[in-house]
N, CA, C and O atoms as CSV, one atom per row, in Angstrom:
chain,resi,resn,atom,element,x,y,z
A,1,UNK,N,N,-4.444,-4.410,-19.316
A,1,UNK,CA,C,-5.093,-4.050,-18.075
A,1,UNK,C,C,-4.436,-2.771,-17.551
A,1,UNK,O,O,-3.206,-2.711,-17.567
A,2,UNK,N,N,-5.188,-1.698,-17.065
A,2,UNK,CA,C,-5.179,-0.355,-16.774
A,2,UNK,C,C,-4.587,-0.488,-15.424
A,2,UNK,O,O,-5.563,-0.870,-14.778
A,3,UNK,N,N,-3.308,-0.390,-14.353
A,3,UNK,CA,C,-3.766,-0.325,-13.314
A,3,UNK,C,C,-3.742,1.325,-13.066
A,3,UNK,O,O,-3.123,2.167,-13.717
A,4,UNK,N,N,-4.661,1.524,-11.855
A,4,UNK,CA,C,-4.942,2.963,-11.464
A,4,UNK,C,C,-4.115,2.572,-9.452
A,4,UNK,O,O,-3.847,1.517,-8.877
A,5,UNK,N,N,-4.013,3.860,-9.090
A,5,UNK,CA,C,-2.968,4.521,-8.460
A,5,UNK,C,C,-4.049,4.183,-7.134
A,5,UNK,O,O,-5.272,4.170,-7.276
A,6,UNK,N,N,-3.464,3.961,-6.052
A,6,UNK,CA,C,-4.086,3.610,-4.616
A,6,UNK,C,C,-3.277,4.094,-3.413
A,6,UNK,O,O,-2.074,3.844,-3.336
A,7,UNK,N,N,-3.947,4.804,-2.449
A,7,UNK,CA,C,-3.012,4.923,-0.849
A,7,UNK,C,C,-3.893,3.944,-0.313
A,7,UNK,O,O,-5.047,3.707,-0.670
A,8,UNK,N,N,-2.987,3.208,0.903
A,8,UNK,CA,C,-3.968,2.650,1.625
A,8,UNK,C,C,-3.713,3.004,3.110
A,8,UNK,O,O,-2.651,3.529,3.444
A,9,UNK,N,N,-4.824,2.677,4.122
A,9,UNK,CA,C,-4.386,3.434,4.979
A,9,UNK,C,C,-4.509,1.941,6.259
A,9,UNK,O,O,-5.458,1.258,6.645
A,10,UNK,N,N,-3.536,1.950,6.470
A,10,UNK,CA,C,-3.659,0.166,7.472
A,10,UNK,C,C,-3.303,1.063,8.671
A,10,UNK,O,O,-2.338,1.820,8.776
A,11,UNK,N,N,-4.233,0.831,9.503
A,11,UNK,CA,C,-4.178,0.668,11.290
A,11,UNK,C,C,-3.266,-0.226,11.798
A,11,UNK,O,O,-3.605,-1.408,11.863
A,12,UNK,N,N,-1.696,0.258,12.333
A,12,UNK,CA,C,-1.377,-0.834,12.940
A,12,UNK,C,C,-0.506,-0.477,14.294
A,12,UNK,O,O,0.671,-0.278,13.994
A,13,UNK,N,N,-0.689,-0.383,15.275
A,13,UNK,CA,C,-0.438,-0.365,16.441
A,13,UNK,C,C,1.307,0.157,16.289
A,13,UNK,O,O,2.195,0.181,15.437
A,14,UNK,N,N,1.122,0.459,17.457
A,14,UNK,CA,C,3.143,1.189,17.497
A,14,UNK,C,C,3.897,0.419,15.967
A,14,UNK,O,O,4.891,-0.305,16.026
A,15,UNK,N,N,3.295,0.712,14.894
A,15,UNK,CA,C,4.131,-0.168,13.555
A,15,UNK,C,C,5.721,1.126,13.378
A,15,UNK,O,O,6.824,0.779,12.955
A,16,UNK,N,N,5.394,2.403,13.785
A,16,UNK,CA,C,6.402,3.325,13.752
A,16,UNK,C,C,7.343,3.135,14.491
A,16,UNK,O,O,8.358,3.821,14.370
A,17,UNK,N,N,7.203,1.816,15.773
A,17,UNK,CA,C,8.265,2.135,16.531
A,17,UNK,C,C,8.884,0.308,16.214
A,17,UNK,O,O,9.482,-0.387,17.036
A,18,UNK,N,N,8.558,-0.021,15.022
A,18,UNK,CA,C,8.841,-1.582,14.795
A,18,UNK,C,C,10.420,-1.090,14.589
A,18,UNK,O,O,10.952,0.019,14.553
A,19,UNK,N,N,10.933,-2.528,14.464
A,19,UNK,CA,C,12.142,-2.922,14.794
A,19,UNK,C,C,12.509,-2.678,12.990
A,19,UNK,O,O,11.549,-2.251,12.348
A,20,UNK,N,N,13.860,-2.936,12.172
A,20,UNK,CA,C,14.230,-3.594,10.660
A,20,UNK,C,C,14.110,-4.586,10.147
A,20,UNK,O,O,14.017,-4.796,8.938
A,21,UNK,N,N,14.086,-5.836,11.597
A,21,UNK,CA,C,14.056,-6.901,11.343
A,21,UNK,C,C,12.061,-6.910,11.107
A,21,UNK,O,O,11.564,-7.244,10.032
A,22,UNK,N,N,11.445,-6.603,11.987
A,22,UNK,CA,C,10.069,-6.472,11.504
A,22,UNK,C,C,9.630,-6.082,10.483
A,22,UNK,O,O,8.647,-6.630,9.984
A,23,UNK,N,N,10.448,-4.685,9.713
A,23,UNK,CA,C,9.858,-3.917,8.789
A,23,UNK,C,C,10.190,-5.132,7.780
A,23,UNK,O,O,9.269,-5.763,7.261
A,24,UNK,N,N,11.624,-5.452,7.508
A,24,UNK,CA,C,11.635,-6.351,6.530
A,24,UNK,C,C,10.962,-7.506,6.544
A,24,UNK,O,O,10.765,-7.929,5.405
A,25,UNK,N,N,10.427,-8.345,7.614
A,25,UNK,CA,C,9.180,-9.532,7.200
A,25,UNK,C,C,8.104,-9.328,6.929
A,25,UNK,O,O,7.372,-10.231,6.524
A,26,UNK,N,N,7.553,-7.623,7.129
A,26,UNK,CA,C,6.143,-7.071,6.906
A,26,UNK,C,C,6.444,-7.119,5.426
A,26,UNK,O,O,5.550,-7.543,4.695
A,27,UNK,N,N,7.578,-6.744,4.899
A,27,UNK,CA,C,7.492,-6.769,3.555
A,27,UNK,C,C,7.733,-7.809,2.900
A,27,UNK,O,O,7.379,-7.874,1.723
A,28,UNK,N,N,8.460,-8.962,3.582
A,28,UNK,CA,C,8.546,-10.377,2.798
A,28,UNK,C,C,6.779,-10.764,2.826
A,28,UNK,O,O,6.265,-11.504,1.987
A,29,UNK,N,N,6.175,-10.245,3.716
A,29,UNK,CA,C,4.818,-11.094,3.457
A,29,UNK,C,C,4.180,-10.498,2.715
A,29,UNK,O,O,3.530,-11.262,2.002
A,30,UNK,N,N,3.963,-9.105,2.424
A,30,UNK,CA,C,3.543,-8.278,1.459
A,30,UNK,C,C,3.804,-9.273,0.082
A,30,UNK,O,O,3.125,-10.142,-0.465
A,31,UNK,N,N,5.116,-8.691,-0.174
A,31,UNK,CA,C,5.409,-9.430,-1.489
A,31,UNK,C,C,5.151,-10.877,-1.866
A,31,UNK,O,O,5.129,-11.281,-3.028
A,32,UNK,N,N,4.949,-11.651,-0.745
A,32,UNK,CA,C,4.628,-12.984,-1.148
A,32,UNK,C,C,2.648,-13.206,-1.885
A,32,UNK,O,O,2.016,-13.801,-2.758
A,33,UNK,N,N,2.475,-12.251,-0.763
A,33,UNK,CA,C,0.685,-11.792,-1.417
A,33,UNK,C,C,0.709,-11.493,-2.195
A,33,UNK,O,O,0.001,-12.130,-2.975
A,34,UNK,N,N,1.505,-10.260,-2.817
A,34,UNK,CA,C,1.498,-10.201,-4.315
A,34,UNK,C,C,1.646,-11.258,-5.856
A,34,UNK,O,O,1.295,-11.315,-7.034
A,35,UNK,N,N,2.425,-11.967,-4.809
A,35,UNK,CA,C,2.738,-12.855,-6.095
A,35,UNK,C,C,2.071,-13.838,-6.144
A,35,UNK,O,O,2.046,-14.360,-7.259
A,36,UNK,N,N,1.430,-14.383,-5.276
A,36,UNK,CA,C,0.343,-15.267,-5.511
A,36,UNK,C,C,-1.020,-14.644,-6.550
A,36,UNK,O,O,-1.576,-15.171,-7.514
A,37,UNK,N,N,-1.284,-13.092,-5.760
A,37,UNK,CA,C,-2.621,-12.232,-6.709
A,37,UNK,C,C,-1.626,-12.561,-8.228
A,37,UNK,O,O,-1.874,-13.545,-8.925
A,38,UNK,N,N,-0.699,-11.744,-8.513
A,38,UNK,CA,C,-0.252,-11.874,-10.042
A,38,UNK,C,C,0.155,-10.431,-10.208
A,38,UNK,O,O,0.795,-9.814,-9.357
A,39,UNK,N,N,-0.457,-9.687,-11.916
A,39,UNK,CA,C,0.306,-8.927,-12.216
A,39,UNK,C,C,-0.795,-7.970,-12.070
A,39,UNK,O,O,-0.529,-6.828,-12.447
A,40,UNK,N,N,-2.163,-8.213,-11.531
A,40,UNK,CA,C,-3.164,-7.029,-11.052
A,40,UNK,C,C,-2.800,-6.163,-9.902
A,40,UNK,O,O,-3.745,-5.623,-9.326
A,41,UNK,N,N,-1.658,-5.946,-9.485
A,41,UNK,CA,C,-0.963,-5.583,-8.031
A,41,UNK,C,C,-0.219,-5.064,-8.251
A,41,UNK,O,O,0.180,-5.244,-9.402
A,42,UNK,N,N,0.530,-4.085,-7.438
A,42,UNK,CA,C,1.748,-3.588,-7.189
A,42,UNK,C,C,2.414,-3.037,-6.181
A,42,UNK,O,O,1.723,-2.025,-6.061
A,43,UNK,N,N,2.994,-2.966,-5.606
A,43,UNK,CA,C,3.377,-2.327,-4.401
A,43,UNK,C,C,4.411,-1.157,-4.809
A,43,UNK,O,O,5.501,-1.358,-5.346
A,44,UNK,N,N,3.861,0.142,-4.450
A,44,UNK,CA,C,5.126,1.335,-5.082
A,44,UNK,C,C,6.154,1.259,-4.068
A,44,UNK,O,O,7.264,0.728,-4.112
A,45,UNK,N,N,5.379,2.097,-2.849
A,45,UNK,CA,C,5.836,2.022,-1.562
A,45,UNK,C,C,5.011,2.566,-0.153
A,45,UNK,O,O,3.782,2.636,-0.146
A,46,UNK,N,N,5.690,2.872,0.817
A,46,UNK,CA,C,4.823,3.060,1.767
A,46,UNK,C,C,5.381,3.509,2.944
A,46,UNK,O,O,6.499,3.267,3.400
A,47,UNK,N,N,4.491,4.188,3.390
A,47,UNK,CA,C,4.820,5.703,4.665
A,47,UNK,C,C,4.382,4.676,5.759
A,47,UNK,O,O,3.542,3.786,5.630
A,48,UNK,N,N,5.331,5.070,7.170
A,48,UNK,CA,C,5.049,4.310,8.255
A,48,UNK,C,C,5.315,6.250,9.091
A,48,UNK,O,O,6.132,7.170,9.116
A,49,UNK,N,N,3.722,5.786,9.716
A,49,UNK,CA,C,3.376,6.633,10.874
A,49,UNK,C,C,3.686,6.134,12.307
A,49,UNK,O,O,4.469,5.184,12.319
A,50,UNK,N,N,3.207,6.598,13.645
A,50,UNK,CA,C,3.093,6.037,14.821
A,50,UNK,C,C,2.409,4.823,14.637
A,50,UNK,O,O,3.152,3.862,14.835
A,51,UNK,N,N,1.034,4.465,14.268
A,51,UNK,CA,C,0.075,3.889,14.809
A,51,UNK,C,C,-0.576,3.857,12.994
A,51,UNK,O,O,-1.793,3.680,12.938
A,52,UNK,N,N,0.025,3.985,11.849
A,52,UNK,CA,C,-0.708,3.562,10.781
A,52,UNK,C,C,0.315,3.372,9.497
A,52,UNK,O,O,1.463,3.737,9.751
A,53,UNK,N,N,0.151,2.985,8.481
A,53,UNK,CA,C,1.298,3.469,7.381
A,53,UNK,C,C,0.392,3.655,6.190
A,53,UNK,O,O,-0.816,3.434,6.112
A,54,UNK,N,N,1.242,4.114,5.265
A,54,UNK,CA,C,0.051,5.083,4.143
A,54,UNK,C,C,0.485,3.992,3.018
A,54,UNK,O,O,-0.493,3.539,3.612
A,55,UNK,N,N,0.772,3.428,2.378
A,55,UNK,CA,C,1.022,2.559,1.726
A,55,UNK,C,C,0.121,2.841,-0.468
A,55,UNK,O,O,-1.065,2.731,-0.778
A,56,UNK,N,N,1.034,3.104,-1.180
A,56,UNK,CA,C,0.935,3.041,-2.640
A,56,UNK,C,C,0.791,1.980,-3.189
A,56,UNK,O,O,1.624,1.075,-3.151
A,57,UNK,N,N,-0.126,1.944,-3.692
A,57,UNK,CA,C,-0.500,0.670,-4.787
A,57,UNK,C,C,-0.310,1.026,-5.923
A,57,UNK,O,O,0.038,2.179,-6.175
A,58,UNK,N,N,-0.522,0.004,-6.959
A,58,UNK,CA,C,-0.918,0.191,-8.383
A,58,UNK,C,C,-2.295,-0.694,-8.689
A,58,UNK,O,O,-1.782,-1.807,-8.565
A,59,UNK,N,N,-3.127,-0.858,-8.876
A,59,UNK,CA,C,-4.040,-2.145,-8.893
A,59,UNK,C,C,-5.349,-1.883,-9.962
A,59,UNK,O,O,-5.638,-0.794,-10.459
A,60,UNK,N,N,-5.714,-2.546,-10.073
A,60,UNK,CA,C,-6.896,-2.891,-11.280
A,60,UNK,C,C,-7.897,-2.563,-10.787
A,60,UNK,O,O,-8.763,-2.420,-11.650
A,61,UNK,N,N,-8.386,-2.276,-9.390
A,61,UNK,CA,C,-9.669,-1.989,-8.448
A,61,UNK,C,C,-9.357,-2.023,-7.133
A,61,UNK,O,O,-8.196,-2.135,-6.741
A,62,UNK,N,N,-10.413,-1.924,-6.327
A,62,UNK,CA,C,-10.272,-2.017,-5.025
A,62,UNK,C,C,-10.265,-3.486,-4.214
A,62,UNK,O,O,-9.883,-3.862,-3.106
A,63,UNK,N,N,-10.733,-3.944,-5.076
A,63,UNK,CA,C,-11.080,-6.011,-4.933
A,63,UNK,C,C,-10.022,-6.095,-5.004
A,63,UNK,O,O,-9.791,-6.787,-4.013
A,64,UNK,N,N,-9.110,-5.910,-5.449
A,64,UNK,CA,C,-7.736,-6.319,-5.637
A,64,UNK,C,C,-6.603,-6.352,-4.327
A,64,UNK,O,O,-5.714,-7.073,-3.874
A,65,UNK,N,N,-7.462,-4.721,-3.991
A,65,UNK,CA,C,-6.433,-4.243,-2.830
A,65,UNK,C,C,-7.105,-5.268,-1.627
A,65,UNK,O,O,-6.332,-5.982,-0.988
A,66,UNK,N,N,-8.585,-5.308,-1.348
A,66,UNK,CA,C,-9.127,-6.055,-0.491
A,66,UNK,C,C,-8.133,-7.962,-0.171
A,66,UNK,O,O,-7.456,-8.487,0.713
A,67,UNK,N,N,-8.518,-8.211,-1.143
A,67,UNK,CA,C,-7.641,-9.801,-1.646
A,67,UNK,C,C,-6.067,-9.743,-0.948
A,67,UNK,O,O,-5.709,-10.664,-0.214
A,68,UNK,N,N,-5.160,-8.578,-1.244
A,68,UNK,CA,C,-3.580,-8.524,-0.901
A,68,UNK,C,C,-4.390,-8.461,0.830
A,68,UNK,O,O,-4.103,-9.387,1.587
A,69,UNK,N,N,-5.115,-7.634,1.212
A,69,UNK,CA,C,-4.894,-7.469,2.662
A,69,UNK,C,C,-5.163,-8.653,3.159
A,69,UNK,O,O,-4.492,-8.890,4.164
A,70,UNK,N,N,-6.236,-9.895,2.693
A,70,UNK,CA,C,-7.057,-10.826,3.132
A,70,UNK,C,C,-6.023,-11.964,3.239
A,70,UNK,O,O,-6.107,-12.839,4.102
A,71,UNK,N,N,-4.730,-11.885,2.019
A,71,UNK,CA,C,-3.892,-12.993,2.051
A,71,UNK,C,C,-2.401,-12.229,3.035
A,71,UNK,O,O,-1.513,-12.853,3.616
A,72,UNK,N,N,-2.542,-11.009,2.946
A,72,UNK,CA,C,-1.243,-10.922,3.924
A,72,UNK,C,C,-1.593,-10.792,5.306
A,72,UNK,O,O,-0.830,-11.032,6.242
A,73,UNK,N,N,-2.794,-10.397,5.397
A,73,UNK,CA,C,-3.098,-10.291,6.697
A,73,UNK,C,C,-2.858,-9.046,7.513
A,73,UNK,O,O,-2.948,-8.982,8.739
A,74,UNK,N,N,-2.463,-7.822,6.490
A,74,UNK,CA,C,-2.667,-6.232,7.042
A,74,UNK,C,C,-3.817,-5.941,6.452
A,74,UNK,O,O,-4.135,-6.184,5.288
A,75,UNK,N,N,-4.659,-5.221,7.585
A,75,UNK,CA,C,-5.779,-4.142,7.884
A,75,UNK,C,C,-5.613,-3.133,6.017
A,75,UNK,O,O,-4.605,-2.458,5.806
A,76,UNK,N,N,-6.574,-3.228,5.103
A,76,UNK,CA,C,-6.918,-1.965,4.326
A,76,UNK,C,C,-7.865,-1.270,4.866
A,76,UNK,O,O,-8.653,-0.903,3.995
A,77,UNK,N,N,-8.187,-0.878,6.031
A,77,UNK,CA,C,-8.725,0.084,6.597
A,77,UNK,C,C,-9.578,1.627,5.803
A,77,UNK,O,O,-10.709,2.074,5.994
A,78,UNK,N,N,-8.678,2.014,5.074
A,78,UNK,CA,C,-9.202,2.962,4.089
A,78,UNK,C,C,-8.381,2.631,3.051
A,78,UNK,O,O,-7.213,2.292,3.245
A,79,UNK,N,N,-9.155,2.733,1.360
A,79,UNK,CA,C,-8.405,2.573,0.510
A,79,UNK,C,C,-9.201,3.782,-0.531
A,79,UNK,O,O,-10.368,3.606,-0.879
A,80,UNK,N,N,-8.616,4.690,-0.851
A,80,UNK,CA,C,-8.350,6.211,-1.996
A,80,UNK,C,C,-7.651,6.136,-2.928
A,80,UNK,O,O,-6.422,6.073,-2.912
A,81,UNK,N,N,-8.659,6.133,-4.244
A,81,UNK,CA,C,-8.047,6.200,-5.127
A,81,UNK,C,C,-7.325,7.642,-5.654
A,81,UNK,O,O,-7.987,8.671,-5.523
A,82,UNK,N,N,-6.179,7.707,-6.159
A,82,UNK,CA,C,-5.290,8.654,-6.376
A,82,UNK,C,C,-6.118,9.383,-8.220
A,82,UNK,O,O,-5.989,8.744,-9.264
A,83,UNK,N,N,-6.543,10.149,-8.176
A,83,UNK,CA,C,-7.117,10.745,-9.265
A,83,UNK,C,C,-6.153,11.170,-10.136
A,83,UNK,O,O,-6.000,10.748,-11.282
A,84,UNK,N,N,-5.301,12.272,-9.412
A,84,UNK,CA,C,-4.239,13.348,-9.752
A,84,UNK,C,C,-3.404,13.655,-9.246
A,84,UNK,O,O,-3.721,13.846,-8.072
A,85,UNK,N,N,-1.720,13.981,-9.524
A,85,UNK,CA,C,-0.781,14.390,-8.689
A,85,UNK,C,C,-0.748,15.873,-8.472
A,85,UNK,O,O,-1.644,16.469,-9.069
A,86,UNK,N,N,-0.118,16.443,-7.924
A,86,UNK,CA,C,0.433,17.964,-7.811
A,86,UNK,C,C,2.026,17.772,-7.024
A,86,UNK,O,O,2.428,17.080,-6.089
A,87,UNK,N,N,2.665,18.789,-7.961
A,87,UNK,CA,C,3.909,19.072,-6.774
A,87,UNK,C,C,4.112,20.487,-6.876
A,87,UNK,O,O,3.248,21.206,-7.377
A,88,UNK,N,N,5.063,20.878,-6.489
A,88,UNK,CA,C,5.722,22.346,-6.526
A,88,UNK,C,C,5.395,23.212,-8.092
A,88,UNK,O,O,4.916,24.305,-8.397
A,89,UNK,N,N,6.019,21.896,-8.909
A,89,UNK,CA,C,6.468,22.689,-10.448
A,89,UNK,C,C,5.025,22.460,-11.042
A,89,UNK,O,O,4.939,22.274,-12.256
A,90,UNK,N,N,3.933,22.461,-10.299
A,90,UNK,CA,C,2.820,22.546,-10.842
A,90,UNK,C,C,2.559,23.973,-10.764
A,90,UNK,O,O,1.697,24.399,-11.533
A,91,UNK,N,N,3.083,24.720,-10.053
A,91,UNK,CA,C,2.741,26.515,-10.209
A,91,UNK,C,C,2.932,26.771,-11.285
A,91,UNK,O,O,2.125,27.554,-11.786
A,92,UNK,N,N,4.182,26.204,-12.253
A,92,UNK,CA,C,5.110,26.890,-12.856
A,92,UNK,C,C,3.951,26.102,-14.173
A,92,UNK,O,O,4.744,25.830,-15.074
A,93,UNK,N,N,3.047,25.813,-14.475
A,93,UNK,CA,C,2.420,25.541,-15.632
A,93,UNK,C,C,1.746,24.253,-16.164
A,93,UNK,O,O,1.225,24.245,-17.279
């Protein structure tokens, strides 16, 4: 199974001004969703804004990503699939 590359974009209220102790149970519940879905999932990592976080997947489709939000209970609000990277040393060839 192929997985392909995902941002997601979850709406979540002052989540930028959450506490450590919050950030770390947002992610105990994350990961517990994952492991119930299986090995169609992944969590890379994930950007926390004011009021949203950008969040990396790995996943088999978008059903997939839908399912993690439905059992953890964060907003996939927008989900983009990642086509292609670029960085800097992409000038260079």
């Amino acid at each position: 199974m192929a997985l392909r590359r995902f941002v997601i974009e979850r709406e979540l209220p002052a989540i930028g001004s959450a506490e450590r102790e919050a950030l770390k149970a947002a992610a105990k519940t994350s990961n517990e969703a994952l492991a119930k879905i299986g090995p169609s999932i992944q969590w890379v990592e994930s950007y926390v804004a004011a009021d949203k976080t950008f969040c990396v997947y790995l996943a088999e489709n978008e059903d997939v990503i839908r399912k993690h939000a439905q059992i953890s209970g964060f907003p996939a609000n927008k989900i983009t699939e990642i086509r292609r990277t670029i960085d800097p040393t992409t000038a260079n060839g």
